[in-house]
N, C-alpha and C positions, 0 to 999 in steps of 0.2 A: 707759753702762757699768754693768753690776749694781754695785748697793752694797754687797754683802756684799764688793767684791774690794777691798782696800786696796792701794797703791801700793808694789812692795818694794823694799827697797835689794842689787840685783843686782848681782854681781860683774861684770865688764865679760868680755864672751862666754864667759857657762855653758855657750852651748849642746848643746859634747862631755859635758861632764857631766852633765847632766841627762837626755841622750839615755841615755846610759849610766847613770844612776841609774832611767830608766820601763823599760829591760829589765832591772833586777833588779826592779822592781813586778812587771812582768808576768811573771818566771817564778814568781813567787808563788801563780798562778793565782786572785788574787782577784777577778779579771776573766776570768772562762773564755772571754768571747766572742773576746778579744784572743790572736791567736797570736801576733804577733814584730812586733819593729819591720822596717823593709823601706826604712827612709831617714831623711834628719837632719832633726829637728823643726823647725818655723818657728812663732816669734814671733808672737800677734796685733797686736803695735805700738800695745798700747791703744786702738784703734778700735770707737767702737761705734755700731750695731752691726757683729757682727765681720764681715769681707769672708774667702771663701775665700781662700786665700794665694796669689798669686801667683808664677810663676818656679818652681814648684815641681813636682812629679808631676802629669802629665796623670790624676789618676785623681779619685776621686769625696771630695766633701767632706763631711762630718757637721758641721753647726754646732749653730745652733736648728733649731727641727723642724721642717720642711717642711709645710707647706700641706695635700700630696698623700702619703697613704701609700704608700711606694715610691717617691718621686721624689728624688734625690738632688741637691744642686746639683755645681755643672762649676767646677772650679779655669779650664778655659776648653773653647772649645766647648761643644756642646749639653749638656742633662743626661743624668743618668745611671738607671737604672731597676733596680730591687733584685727578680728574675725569683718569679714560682709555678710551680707545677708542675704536670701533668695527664696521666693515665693513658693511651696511647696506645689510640685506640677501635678502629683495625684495625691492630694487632701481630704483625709477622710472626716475634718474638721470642718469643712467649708460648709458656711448657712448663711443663706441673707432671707431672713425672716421678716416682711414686712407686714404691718397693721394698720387698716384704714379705721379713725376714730375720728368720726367728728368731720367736720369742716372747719376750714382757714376763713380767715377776714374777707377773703374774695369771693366765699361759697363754693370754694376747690375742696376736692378731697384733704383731711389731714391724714400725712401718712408716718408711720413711727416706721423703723428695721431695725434690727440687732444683725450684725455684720459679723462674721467669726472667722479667721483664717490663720495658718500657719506659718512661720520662715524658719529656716534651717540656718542653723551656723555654720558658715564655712571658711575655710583656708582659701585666701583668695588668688586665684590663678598663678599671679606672675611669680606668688612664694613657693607653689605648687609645682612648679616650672622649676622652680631654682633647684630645688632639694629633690625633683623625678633623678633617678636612679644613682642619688648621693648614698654612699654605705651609712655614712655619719649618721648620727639621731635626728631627727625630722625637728620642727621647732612646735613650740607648745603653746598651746593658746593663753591667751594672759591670763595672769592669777586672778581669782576670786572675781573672775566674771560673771553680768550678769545685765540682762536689759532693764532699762529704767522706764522708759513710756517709751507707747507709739500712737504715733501721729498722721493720723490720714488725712490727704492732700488735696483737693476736688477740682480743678481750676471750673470755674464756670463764668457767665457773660450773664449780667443784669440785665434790666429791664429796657435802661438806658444804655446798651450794646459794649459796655464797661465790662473786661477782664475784672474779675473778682477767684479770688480760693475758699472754697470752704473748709473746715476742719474738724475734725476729732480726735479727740485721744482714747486713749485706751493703755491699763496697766497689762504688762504681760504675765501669761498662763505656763511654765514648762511643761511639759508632754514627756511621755515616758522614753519616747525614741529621741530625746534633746534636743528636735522644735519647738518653739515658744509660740506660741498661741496668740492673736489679738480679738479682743472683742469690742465692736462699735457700736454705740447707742445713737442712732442718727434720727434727725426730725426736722418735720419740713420739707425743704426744697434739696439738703442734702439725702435724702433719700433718692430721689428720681435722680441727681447729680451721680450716686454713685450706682447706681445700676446701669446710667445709661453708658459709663465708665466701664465700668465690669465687661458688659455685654459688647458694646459698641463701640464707643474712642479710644480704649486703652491708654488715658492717660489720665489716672490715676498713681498717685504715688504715699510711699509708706517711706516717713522719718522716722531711725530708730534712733533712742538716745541709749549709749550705755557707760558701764562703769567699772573699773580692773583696778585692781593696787598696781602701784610702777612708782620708783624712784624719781620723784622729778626734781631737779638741779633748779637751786634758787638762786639767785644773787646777793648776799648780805654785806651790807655796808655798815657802816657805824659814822656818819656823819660828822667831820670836823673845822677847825676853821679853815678856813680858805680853798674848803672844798664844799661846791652847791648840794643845797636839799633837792635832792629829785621825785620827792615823792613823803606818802603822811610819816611820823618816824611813830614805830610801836615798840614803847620802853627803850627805845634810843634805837633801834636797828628800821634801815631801808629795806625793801627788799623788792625783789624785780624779777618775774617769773615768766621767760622767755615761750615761744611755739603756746600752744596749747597742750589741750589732753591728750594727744599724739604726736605731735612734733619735739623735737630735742629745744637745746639751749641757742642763744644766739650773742651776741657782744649786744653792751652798753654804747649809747648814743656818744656819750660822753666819759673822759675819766672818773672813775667814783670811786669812794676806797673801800675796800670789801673784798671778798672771797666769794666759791660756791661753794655751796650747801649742800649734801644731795637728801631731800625729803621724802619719807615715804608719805602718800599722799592714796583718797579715790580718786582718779580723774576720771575724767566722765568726753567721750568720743561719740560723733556721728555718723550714720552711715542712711543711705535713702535704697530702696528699692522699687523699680517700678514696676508696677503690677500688672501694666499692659492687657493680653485680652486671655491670662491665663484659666480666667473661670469662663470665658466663652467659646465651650464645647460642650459638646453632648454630655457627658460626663458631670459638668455641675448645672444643666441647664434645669434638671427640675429640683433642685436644692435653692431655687428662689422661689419662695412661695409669697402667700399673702394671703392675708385673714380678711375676711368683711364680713359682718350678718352671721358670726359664729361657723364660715366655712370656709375652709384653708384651701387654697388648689396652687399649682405652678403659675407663675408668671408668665404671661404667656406675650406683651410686649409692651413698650411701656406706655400703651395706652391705660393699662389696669393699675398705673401709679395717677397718669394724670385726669385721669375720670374715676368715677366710683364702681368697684371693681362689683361685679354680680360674678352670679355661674357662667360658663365659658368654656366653650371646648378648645385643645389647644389644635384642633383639625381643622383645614380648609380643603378646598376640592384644589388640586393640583392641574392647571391648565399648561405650563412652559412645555410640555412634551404636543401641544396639538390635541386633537382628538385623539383619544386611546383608543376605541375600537378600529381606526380605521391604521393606525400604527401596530399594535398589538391583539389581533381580532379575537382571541379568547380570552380579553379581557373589557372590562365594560368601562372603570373609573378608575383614577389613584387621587388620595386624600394626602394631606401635607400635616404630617406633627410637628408646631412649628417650635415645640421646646424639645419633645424626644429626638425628635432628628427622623423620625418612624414616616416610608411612605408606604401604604396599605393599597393594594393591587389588589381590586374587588373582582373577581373572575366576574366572567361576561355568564357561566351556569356551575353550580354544583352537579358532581354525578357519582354513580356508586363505585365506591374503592375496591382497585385490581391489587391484588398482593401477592406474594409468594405463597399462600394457603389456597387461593382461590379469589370469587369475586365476593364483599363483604354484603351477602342478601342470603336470609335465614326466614324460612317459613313456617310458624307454628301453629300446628292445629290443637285446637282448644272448647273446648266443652262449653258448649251454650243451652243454657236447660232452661233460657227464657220464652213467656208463655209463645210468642209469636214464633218460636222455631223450628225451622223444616224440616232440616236435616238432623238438628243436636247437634252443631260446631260451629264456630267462626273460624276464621282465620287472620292469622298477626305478620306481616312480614315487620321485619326487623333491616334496615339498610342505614350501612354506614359511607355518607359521602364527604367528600373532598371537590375542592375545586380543580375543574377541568381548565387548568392552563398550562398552558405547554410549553414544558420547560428551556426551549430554544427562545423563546415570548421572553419568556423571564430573564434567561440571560441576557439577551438585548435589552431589555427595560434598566436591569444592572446596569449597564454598559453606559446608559444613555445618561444616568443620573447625575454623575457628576460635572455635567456640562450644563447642567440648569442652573435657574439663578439662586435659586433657593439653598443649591449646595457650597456655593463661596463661602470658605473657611470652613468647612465640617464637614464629618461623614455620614452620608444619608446611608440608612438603615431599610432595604427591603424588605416587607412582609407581606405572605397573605391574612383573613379577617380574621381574626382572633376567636370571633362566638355571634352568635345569633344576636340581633335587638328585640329585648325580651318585651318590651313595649310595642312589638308589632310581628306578634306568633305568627307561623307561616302556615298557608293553606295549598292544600293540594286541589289545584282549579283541574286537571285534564282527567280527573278520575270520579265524576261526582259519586258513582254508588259506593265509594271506601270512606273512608274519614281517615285524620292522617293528624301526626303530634311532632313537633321537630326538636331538637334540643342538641344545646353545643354537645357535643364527643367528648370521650376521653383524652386522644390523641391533638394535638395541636392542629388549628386548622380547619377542625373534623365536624360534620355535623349528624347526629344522629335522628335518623327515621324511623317513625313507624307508623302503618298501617292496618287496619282493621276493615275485613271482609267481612260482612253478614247475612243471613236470609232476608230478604226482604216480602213484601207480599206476595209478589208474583215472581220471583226471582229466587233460587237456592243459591245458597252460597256459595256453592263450589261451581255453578254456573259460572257466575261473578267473577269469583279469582280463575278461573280459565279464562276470562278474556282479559283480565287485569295481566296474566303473564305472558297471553299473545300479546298483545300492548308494547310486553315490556323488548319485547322480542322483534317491535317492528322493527324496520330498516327507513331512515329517511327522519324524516322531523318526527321527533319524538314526541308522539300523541299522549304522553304520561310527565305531566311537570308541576312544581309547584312554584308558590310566588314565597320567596324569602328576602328577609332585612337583617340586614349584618350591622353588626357594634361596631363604635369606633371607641369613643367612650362615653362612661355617664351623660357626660353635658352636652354631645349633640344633638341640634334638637331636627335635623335634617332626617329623612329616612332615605338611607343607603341600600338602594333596593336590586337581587337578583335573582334568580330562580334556580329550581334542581329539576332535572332531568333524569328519570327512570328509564333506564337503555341499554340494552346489554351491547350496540352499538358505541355509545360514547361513555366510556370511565375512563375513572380519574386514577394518575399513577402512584403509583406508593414503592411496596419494596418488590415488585416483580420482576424487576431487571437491572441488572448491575452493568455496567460499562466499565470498563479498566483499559489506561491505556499501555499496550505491550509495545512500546516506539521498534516502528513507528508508526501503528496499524493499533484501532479501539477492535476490544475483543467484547462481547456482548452475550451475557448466559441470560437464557429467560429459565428466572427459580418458582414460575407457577407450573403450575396443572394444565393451563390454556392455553392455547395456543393464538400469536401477536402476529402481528401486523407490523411493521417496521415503516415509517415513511420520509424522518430527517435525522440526521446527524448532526449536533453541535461541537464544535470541538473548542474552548475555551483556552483563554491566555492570551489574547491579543485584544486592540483596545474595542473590536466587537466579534461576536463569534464567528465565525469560519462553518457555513452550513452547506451541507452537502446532500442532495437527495437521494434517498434510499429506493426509488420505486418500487414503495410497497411491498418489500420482501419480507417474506415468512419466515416466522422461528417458533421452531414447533417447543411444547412444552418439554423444558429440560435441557433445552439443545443450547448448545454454543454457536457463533457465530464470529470470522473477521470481518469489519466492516469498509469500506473500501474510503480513503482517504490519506493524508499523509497528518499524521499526530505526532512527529518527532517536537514539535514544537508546541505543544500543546500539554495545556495543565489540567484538563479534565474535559470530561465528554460527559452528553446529554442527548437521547434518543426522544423524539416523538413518536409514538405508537401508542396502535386501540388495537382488541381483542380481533381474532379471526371468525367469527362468527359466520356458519355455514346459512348460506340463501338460497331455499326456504332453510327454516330449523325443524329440525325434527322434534315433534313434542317430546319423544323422551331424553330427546338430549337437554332438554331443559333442567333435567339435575347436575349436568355437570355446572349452571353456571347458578342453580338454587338450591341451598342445604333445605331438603325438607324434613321437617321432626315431626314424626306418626306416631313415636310413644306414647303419648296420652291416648290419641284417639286412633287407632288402625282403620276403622271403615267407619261409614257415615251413607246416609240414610240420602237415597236421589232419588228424584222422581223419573221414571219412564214413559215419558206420553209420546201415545199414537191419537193424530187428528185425522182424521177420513171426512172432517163436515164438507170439505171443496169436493168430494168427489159426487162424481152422479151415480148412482148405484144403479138406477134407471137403464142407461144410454150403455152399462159397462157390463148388466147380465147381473151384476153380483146381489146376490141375498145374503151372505154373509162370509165373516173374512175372520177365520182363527190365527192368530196371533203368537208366535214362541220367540221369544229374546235369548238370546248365549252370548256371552261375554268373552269377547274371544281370546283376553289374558287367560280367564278363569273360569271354562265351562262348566267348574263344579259348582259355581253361584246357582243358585233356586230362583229363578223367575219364575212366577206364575204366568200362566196362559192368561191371554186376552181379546175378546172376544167382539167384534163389529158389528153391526148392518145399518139398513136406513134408517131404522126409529133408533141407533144407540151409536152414531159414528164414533163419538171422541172415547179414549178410556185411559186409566193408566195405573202403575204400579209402583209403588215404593220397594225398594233394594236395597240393603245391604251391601256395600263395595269397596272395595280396599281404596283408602284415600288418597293413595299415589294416581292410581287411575280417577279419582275425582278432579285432579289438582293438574294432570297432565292428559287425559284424553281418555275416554270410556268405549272405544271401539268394541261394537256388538253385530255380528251377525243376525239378522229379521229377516223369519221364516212368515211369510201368508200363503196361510192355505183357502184358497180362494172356492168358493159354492156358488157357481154361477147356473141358471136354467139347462148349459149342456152340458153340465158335470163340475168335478174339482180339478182345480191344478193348483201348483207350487211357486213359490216366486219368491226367493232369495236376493237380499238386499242390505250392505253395509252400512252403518250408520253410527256416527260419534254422539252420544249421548250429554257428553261433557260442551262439546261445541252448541248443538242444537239438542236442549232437552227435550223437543216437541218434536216428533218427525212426523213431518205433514206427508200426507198420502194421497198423490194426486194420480190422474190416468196413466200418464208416464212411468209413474214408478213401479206400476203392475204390467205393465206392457211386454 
């Protein structure tokens, strides 16, 4: 038994009274830890050392000090554990809502935010630690716990370079998963204090106050002569309530006479957590927003606290990588989402999509029964593109990201453009007799095309689209492109400009070829109909890719292929390759790489002109030149006869013809039976009708 306590002469059962004399101590609040008493006191019966009290409140005892900080002892069963606290890392709770209203005294923005986050209750380590793999019952959190306020902590630096904290409170919220919830009303200068906290300095901090029933051991004395008053007397009892709302008992400075007590009591404990830079990541970076002018957008940095926040894209143009095309040549620009974490790799051209089906370009013939029409049909290609970047590009650009400055502390996020900028519709410049309408795709990425061939004055339409499809069929700079503008978002007011390219030369990849690595060699299936072109090899998993040159080896439609490299070490593979495209193309193999749809219209109405006005009729004998056209798909087509001389050179004929040969070549056999002053002769002549509708007839060609 400490010897400071002397033995008192107690009235025979104080105990209402003294109960009743420690709640007029503790409304005193000389003990701020202690909120109320919560039950009748028990006696330590002189025993030392003292035993938590028995028969009494299952809840947690305060004596001497525990061993283990945190561990409380058990009036019965296990013990009891006195919780920390800890910032929830993926918080589905987190908002910092701010509101610009008004101006400050100074003409600054005023800005208001509502703050909202979560902490978890936990068992704190070193108890964790103690009881990891005890059979015994684990220890239990204190009774009738709960959090009382919390308290957000700012430290910031005045005007006059003076350390200052700012503050908030906030009652707590429970959550269904037994997080408690804080929510901040902040205004002023704490607002930009704590974002630039949140986002930037990490030192932020959260005081929680809370509150548990527990036994706490009092001191009672009864004052007599010749022993000092040490304190106010209530209804004649001292009392002296050692540690606080977590610490046990301790001895008297002095001898005093009295016993302990042990009270049940709320005490009320502290505990801080610091918040550090848990909300600055990608993941809560657009959960900070801000209102101005009735339009809410993300935060995008804290210039839109300290100025007056307007519209704002959160995109800039990304320069730390150097010039992009001269690093990554299929591609043009990369833009910086400085709250998504998102960098957008604007390809240097869009082209039309290669897939396991074929190439995504569909031709429809379509009934035109307007008064100007020649034939009766236009035509519609339909083309779906993608960006032409090559996926070895990409890898490397991956690669390079997280060595920029922009990437310290986060993970930057690669993508290509999401969709068209509908503020600046694209035109097809290399094609003027078509018209052309663009629009984002279904598939991600993607942009959809189309095209419209017509009769024009002097020009049929299926003239037209025959040279529109040798076009698309050259080899070399692509003579068929349009000028496009790709979104970043709403609010940029920049136009992000590139182009798409029609070529059966340059497309863009999708699902036509799979790569799988069989270690320690990449195996390679082309799953198109077309036949590829193979020219690099990426092989991924090291800190840049490992590229290998394929010299342009073929892989025929269907075929597999091993490709030569060592891939034991490698976590995936990426081939560059474009289409094998035969030089010349043969016009009818232009349906392997274009769906054409004749259902509606099967033949369509061409013109057949023969011009003889260059010839001399004169100098060459002839008085007149009978005329027979055959079709040399379909010599059972009806051509009329047509007939020349010198007062009637030019003539022609309308036909009837299957639209496949309009659309891909009208090869005809031209018979002239020529009438000259020494007689007739014959003179057989091939000519594509589709390419040149006019066959001019000059001395050569009768020769």
């Amino acid at each position: 038994m400490p010897s400071a306590i002397i033995e008192p002469v107690i009235p025979s059962d104080p105990g209402p009274s003294i109960d009743n004399a420690f709640d007029e101590f503790i409304a005193t609040g000389a003990t701020p830890w202690l909120l109320a008493r919560i039950g009748p006191g028990i006696d330590d019966n002189w025993q030392y050392p003292m035993p938590c009290p028995q028969n009494g409140l299952d809840i947690p005892c305060l004596r001497w000090e525990s061993g283990t900080p945190g561990l409380l002892d058990s009036t019965s069963g296990p013990s009891w554990y006195l919780p920390v606290f800890a910032v929830v890392a993926d918080d589905p709770t987190f908002d910092f809502a701010a509101v610009q209203s008004g101006v400050d005294p100074h003409g600054d923005p005023f800005n208001r935010a509502r703050l909202t986050f979560s902490v978890s209750v936990q068992m704190p380590d070193n108890i964790a630690a103690l009881y990891r793999g005890d059979p015994g019952l684990p220890p239990r959190l204190v009774a009738d716990f709960g959090v009382l306020q919390f308290t957000l902590s700012l430290p910031v630096t005045d005007s006059d370079g003076n350390p200052q904290t700012l503050t908030a409170t906030s009652d707590p919220s429970e959550n269904e998963d037994g997080t408690v919830s804080a929510t901040f009303d902040l205004i002023g200068d704490a607002v930009e204090a704590a974002y630039a906290h949140l986002t930037r300095s990490g030192n932020a901090v959260l005081e929680i106050s809370a509150a548990y029933s527990v036994y706490k051991t009092a001191l009672v004395s009864a004052p007599d002569v010749g022993f000092p008053i040490h304190g106010p007397i209530f209804d004649g009892y001292q009392f002296q309530v050692f540690g606080d709302g977590e610490s046990g008992v301790g001895e008297p400075e002095q001898p005093v006479l009295g016993g302990y007590r042990f009270m049940p009591v709320t005490a009320v404990f502290h505990r801080s957590a610091a918040l550090g830079l848990t909300f600055s990541t990608d993941t809560y970076r657009n959960r900070f927003t801000i209102t101005a002018d009735g339009t809410t957008r993300p935060i995008i940095d804290s210039t839109d606290l300290s100025e007056f926040a307007g519209v704002r894209s959160e995109y800039r143009e990304l320069t730390s990588l150097g010039n992009v095309s001269d690093r990554y040549p299929t591609l043009r620009r990369l833009y910086f989402g400085q709250v998504s974490g998102t960098v957008v790799a604007v390809p240097a051209a869009y082209g039309i999509v290669r897939g396991a089906k074929g190439l995504a370009s569909v031709c429809d013939s379509i009934v035109d029964d307007s008064p100007g029409s020649r034939t009766g049909c236009r035509f519609h290609f339909t083309f779906l593109l993608a960006p032409l970047a090559d996926p070895i590009e990409l890898a490397q650009l991956a690669a390079d990201l997280p060595s920029i400055p922009e990437a310290a502390g986060r993970q930057l996020r690669l993508t290509l453009p999401v969709g068209l900028d509908p503020h600046h519709p694209g035109t097809l410049d290399g094609f003027p007799a078509a018209t052309a309408v663009f629009a984002d795709g279904v598939a991600a990425h993607t942009v959809q095309a189309g095209v419209d061939i017509t009769d024009d004055r002097s020009t049929p339409a299926t003239t037209t689209v025959n040279l529109f499809l040798q076009q698309l069929a050259t080899r070399g700079p692509a003579p068929l492109f349009a000028a496009l503008a790709v979104r970043l978002d709403d609010a940029f007011a920049g136009l992000v400009r590139t182009q798409a390219t029609f070529n059966l030369h340059q497309t863009a990849d999708s699902d036509d070829l799979t790569a799988a690595i069989v270690s320690p060699v990449v195996q390679v299936t082309n799953r198109g109909p077309l036949d590829l072109v193979l020219h690099r090899l990426g092989l991924l998993g090291q800190a840049q890719p490992t590229v290998i040159g394929l010299a342009d080896r073929a892989l025929p439609a269907g075929q597999s292929s091993t490709l030569p490299g060592d891939a034991s070490q490698a976590t995936g593979a990426v081939v560059s390759r474009t289409l094998d495209i035969p030089v010349p193309l043969p016009k009818s193999a232009l349906r392997n790489y274009v769906t054409f749809n004749t259902t509606v219209i099967q033949q369509v109405q061409h013109p057949l002109t023969i011009n003889a006005a260059g010839l001399n009729f004169d100098a060459t004998g002839i008085t007149r030149m009978d005329i027979q056209i055959s079709v040399d798909d379909d010599p059972r087509i009806a051509i009329p006869a047509l007939s020349l001389s010198p007062a009637h050179p030019i003539d022609f004929v309308h036909v009837l013809i299957p639209l496949g040969s309009a659309v891909t070549g009208l090869d005809c056999t031209v018979v002239f039976t020529l009438t000259t002053t020494a007689g007739t002769r014959a003179v057989r002549r091939g000519h594509d009708f589709v390419d040149e509708p006019i066959f001019v007839v000059t001395g050569n060609t009768l020769a």
